[in-house]
C-alpha positions in Angstrom: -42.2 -3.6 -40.3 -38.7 -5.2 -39.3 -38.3 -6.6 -35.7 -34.7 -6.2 -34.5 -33.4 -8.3 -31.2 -30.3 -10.5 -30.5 -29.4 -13.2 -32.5 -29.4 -16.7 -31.6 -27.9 -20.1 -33.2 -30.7 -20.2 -35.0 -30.2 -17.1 -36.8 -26.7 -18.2 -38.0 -27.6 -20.1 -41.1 -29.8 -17.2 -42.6 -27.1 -15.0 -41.3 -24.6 -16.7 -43.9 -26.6 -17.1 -46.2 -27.4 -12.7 -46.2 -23.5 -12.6 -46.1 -22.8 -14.5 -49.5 -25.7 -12.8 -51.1 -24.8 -9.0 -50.4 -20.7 -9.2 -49.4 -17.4 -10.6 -51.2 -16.2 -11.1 -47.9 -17.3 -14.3 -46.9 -17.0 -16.3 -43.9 -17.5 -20.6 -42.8 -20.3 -21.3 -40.3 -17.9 -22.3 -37.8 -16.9 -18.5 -37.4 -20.3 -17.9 -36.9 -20.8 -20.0 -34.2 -17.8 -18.9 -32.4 -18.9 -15.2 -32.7 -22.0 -16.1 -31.2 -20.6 -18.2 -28.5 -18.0 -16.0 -27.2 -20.3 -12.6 -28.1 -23.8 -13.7 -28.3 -24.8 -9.7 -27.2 -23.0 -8.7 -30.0 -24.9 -10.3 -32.3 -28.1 -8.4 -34.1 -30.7 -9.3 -36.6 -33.7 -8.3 -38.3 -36.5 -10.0 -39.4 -39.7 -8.9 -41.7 -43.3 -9.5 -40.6 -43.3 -13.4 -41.7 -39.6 -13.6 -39.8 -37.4 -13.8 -42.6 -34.3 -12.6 -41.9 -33.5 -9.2 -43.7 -29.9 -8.1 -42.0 -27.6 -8.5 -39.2 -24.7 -7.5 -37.3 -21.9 -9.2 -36.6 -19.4 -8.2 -34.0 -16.8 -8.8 -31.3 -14.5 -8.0 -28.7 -11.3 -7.2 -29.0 -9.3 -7.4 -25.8 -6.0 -9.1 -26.0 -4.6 -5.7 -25.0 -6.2 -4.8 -21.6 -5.4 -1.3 -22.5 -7.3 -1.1 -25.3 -10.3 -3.0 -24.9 -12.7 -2.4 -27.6 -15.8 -4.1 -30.0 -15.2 -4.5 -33.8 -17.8 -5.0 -36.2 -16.9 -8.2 -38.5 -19.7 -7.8 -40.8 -23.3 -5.9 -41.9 -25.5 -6.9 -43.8 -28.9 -5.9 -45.1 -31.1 -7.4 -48.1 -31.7 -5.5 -51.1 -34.9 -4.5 -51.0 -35.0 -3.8 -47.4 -32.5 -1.3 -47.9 -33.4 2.2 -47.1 -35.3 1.7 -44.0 -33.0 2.8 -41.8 -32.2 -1.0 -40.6 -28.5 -0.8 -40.6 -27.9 1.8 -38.4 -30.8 0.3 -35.7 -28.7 -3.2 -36.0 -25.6 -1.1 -35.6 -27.2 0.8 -32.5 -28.1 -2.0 -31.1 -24.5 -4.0 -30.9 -23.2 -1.0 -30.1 -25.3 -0.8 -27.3 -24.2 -4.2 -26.2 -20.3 -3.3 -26.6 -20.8 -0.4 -24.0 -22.9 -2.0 -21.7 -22.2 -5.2 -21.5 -18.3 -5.7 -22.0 -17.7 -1.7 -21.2 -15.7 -1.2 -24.4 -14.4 2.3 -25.1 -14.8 2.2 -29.2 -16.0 0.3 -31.8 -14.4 -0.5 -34.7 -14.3 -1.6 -38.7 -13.1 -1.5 -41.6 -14.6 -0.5 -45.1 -13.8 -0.5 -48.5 -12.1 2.6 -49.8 -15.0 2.7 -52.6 -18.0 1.7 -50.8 -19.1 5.2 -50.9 -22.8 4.3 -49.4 -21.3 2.6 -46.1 -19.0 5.0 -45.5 -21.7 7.4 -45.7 -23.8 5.3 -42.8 -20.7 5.1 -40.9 -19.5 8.9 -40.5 -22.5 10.6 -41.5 -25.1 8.5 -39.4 -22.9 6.7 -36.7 -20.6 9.0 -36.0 -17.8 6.9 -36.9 -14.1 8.5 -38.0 -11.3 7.5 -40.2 -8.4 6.2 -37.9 -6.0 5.1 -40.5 -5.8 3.3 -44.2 -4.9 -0.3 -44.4 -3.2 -0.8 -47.5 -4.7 -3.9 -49.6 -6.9 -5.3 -46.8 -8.6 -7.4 -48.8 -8.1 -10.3 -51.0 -9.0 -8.4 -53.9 -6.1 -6.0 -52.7 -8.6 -2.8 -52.2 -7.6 -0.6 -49.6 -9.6 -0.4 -46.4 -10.5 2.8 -44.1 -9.9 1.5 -40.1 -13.1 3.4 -38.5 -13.4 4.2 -35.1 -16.5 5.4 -32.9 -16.1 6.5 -29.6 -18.5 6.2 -26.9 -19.3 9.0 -24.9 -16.7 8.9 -21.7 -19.0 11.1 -19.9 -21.3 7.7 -19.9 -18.7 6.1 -19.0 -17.2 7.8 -16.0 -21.3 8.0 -14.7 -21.0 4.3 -15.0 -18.2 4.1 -12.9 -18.9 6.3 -10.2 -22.0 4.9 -9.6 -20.5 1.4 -9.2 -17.9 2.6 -7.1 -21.2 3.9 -5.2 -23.0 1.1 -5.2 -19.6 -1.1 -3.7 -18.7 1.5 -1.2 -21.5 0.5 1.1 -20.2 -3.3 1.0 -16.6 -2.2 1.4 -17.9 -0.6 4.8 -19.4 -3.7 5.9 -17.1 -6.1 5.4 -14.7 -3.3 7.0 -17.1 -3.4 9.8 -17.4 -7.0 10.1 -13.2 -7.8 10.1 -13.0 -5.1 13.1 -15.9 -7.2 15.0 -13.5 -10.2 14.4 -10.8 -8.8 15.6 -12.7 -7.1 18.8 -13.7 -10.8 19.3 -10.5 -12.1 18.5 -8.9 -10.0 21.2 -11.8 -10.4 23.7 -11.0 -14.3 23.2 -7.6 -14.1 23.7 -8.0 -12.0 26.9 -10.4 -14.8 28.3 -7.7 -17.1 27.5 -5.3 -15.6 29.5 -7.0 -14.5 32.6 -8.3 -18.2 32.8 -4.5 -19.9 32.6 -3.7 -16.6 35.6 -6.4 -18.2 37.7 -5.2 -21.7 36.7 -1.7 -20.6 37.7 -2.9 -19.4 41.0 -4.6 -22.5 42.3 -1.9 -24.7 41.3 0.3 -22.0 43.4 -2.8 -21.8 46.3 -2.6 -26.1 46.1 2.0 -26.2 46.5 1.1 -23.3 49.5 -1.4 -25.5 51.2 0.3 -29.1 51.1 3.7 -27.5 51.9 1.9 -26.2 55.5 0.3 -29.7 56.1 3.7 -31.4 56.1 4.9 -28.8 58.4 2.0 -29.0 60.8 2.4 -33.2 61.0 6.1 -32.4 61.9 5.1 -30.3 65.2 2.9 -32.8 66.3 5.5 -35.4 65.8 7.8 -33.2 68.1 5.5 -32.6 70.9 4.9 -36.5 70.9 8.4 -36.3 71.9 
């Protein structure tokens, strides 16, 4: 019985080491790390009941174009005799899963060898997955390579959406809410403002009124002294 979860840096040794037992395509442990750096929910592998390693999935994101922002599959691999248990497509599932999910990507993609009849098989037969176009002499070898695409359902996608747009619609309308309280108190503020310099004004007005009257009073008594 195979237990499948998310790879870890741990895993990327035996990861390699599946690689260069079951592909031509091989690849340094530095790309590993990367991939599971930038990606690390891309990542899948499974391991038997004493936790050997048996297969993995490695994968990324492709999104220099913003436009077309979608996960590629670098590599799959499962062990020879743990082949025909249905693993690759579970490992495939599951960074699939993480693709949509977690970076919202509409497709995934790969690429196969023209005469690798069994994983083309997996791929459009199993997955789902559809010829997009033919790379002429994709690999080193010069073999041709089918570009596969599988598209995630878009009605998921739009649910996704709409419920965030539901979920920040609610917050929109608060922090609506609390910019017109601001400006309410804003303008309450500047009101205060003003009707305090009007009464300052009218002192200072009251104060010229009253002194001017004082200096007119002094001069009548002066002239009745007279």
């Amino acid at each position: 019985m195979a237990t499948l979860r998310r790879a870890d840096l741990f895993d990327l040794f035996a990861m390699q080491s599946a690689n260069l037992v079951n592909l031509p395509e091989n690849y340094v442990m530095k790309y590993y790390f990367f991939h599971a750096v930038s990606w690390p929910q891309l990542l899948s592998v499974a391991h038997d009941s004493g936790g050997k390693l048996v297969g993995y999935v490695l994968a990324k994101l492709e999104e220099d174009d913003p436009a077309d922002r979608h996960g590629h599959v670098t590599s799959v691999a499962v062990l020879r005799q743990n082949r025909k248990l249905g693993l690759a497509s579970k490992l495939m599932n599951l960074t699939q899963h993480g693709m949509e999910e977690v970076f919202d990507a509409e497709y995934a993609s790969l690429h196969v060898r023209v005469t690798n009849r069994a994983a083309y098989s997996l791929y459009k037969h199993t997955l789902g997955y559809r010829i997009h176009d033919v790379d002429k002499e994709y690999y080193a070898d010069k073999e041709d390579a089918f570009s596969m695409r599988n598209y995630f359902s878009a009605d998921k996608r739009k649910a996704k959406k709409n419920a965030a747009a539901l979920t920040s619609a609610p917050r929109a309308a608060t922090d609506a809410a609390k910019a017109a309280d601001g400006e309410k108190a804003a303008t309450a503020s500047a009101s205060a403002e003003a009707l305090a310099a009007a009464t300052e004004t009218e002192g200072a007005k009251g104060q010229e009124t009253g002194g001017g009257g004082g200096a007119s009073s002094a001069g009548k008594k002066k002239k009745k002294k007279r």
